[in-house]
N, C-alpha and C positions, 0 to 999 in steps of 0.2 A: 196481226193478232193470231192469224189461224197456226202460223210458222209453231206456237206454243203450244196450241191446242195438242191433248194426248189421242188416241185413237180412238175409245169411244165414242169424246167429242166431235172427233172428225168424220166417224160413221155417220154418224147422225147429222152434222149440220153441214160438212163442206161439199161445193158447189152444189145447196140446195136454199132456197128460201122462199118465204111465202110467194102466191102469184100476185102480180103487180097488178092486175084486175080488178079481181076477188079476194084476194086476201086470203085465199084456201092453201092448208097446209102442207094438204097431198101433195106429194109429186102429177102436176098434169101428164093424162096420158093422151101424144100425139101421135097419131097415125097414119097421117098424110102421106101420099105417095110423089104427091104435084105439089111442088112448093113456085111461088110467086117472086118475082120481082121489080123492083122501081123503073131500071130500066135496061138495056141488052149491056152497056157495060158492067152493074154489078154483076150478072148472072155469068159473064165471062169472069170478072173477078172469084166468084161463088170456085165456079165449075176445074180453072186454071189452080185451087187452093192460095191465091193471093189473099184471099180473108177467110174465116171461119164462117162455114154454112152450109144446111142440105140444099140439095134440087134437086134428087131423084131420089124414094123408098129405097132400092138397094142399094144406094151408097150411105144409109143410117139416116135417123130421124131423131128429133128434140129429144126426144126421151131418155132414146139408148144414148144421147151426146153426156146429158146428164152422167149417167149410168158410166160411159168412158172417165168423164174427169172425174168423178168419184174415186174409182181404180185406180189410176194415173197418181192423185194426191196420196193415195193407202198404200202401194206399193211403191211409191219413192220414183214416180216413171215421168218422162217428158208427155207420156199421151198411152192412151190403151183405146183397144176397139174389143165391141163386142161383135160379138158372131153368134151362129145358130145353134152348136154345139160346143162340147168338149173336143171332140174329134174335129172340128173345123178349126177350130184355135190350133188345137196341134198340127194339122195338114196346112195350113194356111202360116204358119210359123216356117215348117220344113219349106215347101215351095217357094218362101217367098227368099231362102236364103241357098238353096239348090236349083240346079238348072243339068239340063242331060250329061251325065261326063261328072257329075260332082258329087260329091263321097261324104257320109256323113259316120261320124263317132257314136254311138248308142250304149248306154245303159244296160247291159242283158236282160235285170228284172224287172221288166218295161209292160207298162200297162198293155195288156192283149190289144186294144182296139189300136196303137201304135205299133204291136208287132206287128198287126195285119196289113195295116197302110204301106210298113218302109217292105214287107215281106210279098206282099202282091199287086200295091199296084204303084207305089214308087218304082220300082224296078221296070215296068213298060213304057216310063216317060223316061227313062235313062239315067237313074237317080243309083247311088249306089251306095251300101250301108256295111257297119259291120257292128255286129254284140258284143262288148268290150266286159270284159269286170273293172267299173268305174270306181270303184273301192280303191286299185291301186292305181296311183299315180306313174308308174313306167308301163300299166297297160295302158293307159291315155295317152304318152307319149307316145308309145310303139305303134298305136295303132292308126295315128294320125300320119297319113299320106298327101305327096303334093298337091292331088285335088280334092281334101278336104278340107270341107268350107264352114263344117258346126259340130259341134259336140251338144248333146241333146241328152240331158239325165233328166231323172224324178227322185225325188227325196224326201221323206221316206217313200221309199217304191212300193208299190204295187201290185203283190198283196205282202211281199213278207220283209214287208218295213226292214229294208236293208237302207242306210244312209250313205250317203255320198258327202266329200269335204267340197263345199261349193265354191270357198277360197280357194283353195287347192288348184281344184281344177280349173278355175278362171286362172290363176297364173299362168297355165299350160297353153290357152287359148289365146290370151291376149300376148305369148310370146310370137305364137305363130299367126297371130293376126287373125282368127277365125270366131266366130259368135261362139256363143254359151247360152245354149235353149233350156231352161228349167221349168219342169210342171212341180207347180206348187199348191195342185187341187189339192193334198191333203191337208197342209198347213194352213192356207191362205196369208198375207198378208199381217194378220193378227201375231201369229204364232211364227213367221220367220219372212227373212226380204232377200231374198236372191241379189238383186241388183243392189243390196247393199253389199253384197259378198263378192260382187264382181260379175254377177251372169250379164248379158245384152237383153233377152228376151225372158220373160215369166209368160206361162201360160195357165188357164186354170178352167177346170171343167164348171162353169158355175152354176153348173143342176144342180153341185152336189154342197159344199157348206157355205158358199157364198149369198147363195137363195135360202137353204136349209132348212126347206118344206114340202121338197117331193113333187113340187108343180110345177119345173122350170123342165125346158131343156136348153143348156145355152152354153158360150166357152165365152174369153176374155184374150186378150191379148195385150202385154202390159212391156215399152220399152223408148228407144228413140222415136223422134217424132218421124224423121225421115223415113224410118222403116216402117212406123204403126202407116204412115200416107200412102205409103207404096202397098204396103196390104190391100188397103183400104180398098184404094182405084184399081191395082194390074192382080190381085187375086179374088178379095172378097166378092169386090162387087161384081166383078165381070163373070166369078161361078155362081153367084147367086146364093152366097153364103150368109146372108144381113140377119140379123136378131130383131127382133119385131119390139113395138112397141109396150105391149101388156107385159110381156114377159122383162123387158127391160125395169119396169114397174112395179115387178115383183121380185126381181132382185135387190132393186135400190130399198124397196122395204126390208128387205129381210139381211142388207148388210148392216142396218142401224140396230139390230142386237146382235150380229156376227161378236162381236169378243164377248156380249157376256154367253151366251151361246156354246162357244168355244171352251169357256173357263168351266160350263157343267161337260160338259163331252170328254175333255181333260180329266176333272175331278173321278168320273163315274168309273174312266177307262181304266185309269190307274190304278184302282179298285177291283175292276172284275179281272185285272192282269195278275195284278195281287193273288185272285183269288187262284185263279186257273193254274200259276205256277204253283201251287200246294197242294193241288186237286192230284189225287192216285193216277184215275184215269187220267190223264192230259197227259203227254209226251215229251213235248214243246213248244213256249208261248214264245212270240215275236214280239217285243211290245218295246221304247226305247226308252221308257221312265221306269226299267228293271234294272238294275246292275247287271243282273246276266248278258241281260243285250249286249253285243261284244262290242257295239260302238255306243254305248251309254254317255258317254264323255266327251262325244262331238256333240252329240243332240245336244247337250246341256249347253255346249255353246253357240251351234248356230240355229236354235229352236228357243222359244220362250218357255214353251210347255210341249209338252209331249205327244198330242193330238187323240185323236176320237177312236185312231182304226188299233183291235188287238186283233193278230193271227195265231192260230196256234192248232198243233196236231190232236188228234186223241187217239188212243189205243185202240186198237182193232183193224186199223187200215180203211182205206178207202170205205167200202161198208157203214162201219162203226161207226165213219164221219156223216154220211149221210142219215143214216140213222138219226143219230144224235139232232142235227138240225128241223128233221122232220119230228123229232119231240116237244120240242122249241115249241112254249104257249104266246110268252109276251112277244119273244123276237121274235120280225117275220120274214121267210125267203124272200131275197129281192137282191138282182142286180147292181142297184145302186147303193149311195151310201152318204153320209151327212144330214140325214132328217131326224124329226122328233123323234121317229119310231130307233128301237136297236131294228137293224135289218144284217142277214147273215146269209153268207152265201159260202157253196164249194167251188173255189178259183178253178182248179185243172176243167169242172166240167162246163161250167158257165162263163166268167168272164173272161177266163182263158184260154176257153176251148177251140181259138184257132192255133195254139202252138201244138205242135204234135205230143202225141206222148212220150216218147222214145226221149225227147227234147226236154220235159221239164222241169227235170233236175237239174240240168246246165245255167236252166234260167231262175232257178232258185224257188222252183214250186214243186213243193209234198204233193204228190196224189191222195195225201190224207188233210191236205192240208185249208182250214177253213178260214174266213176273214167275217170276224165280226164288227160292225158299225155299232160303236157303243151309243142309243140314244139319251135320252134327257128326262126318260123315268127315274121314278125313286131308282138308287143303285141298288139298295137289298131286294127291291124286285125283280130287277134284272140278275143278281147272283142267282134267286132262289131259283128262277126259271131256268138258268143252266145248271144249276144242282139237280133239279131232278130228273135233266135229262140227259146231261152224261152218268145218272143212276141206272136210270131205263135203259142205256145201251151196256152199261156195266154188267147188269142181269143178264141181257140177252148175250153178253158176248162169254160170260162164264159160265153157261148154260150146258 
């Protein structure tokens, strides 16, 4: 029956049901670090993965097990692991498919905390990268060398929602036999399926709309079983990278409203994208449910809806950008992104401020350039409060 279940339903009800106890509805949260056994050969069975089971806290507990097949059934996967972050999903994806001497395909407008990883300290373990424009399909071919082993994009990127054809470029990789790493934090699941397009690996920061309430810190890893195993045992556990119980617990809550969630983040954003592309001040909006977007036309087909994040420039330059943000009543400056609140941030100085400056044009970031997290306030609230405050840097910049 679940095979027919649509996605809401399966947020909400698959691999969870009441406890066989009590009757209680929650998801139990286990936190055990000692787990038990009948006798020494299950626990070789346990430990060898001949059957499904913990027996040590870093290598995952009931919880987060839940919390894996959850992801696994939403994203169309044989098995997913969670982990302690975003950045640990990502590094824990890289590593577990590079090895010293082995070359990986990149993305160029690639989330900062991924430039920093392949840009300082993949390179010490003998790992070796390069920033492609994954946009076209003969830089994907050209750039792939005999010791490269992955191609690794984000779609919509990070911050200025450029898209990538995820068909596309899986054709390219499974010619040459090599994986297809997709971060899919901005979409989730809901809103598009990498491994339906052909990628090996999804990955996804789940602090950010898969929890999407600003209390998590965690990542996901969503693919083959043999690979989520080998994570598991020869990288997670052994760094010490395992996702805890509580927090497991609060993402499995907060994926059972993840699409309707999604569907106001959607609504709102399209709306303030709307808005901002008509606005004097504003320069340039990023957003893929515009026609202007120059890839309008892909999103449409490998995206359900258009997602939460709009980027876009405002007049006056760097300055006038900040400015602007620090007028911001309702939205509030913050890093992250996918909670109730709108949260707004300037990418060059914060979440990107490991790429040089000199550099981040190449990688497709304005130094004016800002990234709003549209939240899940009334939407004319959310305009009013950018109207008056690219009013206020209007004033001061015609001054």
């Amino acid at each position: 029956m679940m095979t027919n279940w649509k996605f809401n339903t399966l947020a909400v009800h698959s691999e969870q049901s009441p406890d066989e106890k009590s009757g209680a509805v929650s998801q139990p949260i286990i936190p055990a670090v000692a787990y038990s056994f009948e006798d020494a050969d299950a626990a070789v069975a346990v430990v060898s993965g001949e059957i499904d089971g913990r027996y040590y806290g870093r290598y995952g507990n009931p919880t987060t097990r839940t919390l894996e097949k959850k992801m696994a059934t939403l994203e169309g996967a044989e098995d997913a692991l969670g982990v302690s972050s975003g950045m640990a999903a990502i590094s824990i994806a890289l590593m577990a498919h590079l090895s010293s001497g082995d070359h990986v395909v990149v993305t160029k407008d690639v989330y900062g905390g991924t430039h920093k990883f392949l840009s300082t300290i993949a390179p010490r373990y003998g790992m070796e990268h390069d920033f492609v424009d994954c946009t076209s399909m003969a830089c994907v071919e050209s750039a792939i060398k005999g010791n490269t082993r992955a191609v690794y994009i984000e779609t919509p990127s990070n911050p200025s929602l450029t898209l990538i054809d995820i068909k596309a470029v899986a054709k390219i990789t499974k010619r040459h036999n090599i994986a297809l790493i997709v971060d899919n934090t901005f979409m989730t699941p809901y809103l598009q399926k990498p491994l339906e397009l052909g990628a090996d690996v999804v990955v996804h920061s789940a602090t950010k709309y898969l929890n999407g309430h600003g209390d998590v810190v965690a990542g996901i890893i969503c693919g083959e079983k043999k690979d989520i195993d080998y994570m598991r045992k020869d990288v997670m556990g052994d760094l010490g990278q395992n996702l805890n119980a509580w927090e497991s617990f609060l993402i499995l809550r907060g994926i059972k409203t993840l699409g309707i969630r999604l569907e106001k983040h959607c609504r709102n954003a399209q709306k303030v994208a709307e808005f901002l592309e008509m606005h004097p001040f504003v320069d340039k909006v990023y957003y893929p449910g515009l026609e202007s977007h120059p890839q309008h036309l892909l999103a449409k087909q490998q995206m359900k809806k258009m997602g939460g994040i709009v980027s876009f420039e405002v007049k006056g330059g760097v300055q006038a950008g900040k400015d602007f943000i620090s007028a911001l009543k309702i939205a509030l400056i913050s890093f992250s992104l996918g909670d109730p609140e709108t949260l707004v941030q300037h990418p060059a100085s914060m979440t990107h401020s490991s790429i040089p400056d000199d550099l981040l044009a190449e990688f497709g970031i304005a130094k004016g350039l800002i990234r709003l997290s549209v939240g899940l306030e009334d939407v004319e609230d959310i305009i009013s409060d950018l109207e008056q405050a690219l009013l206020s840097v209007a004033v001061t910049v015609n001054k």
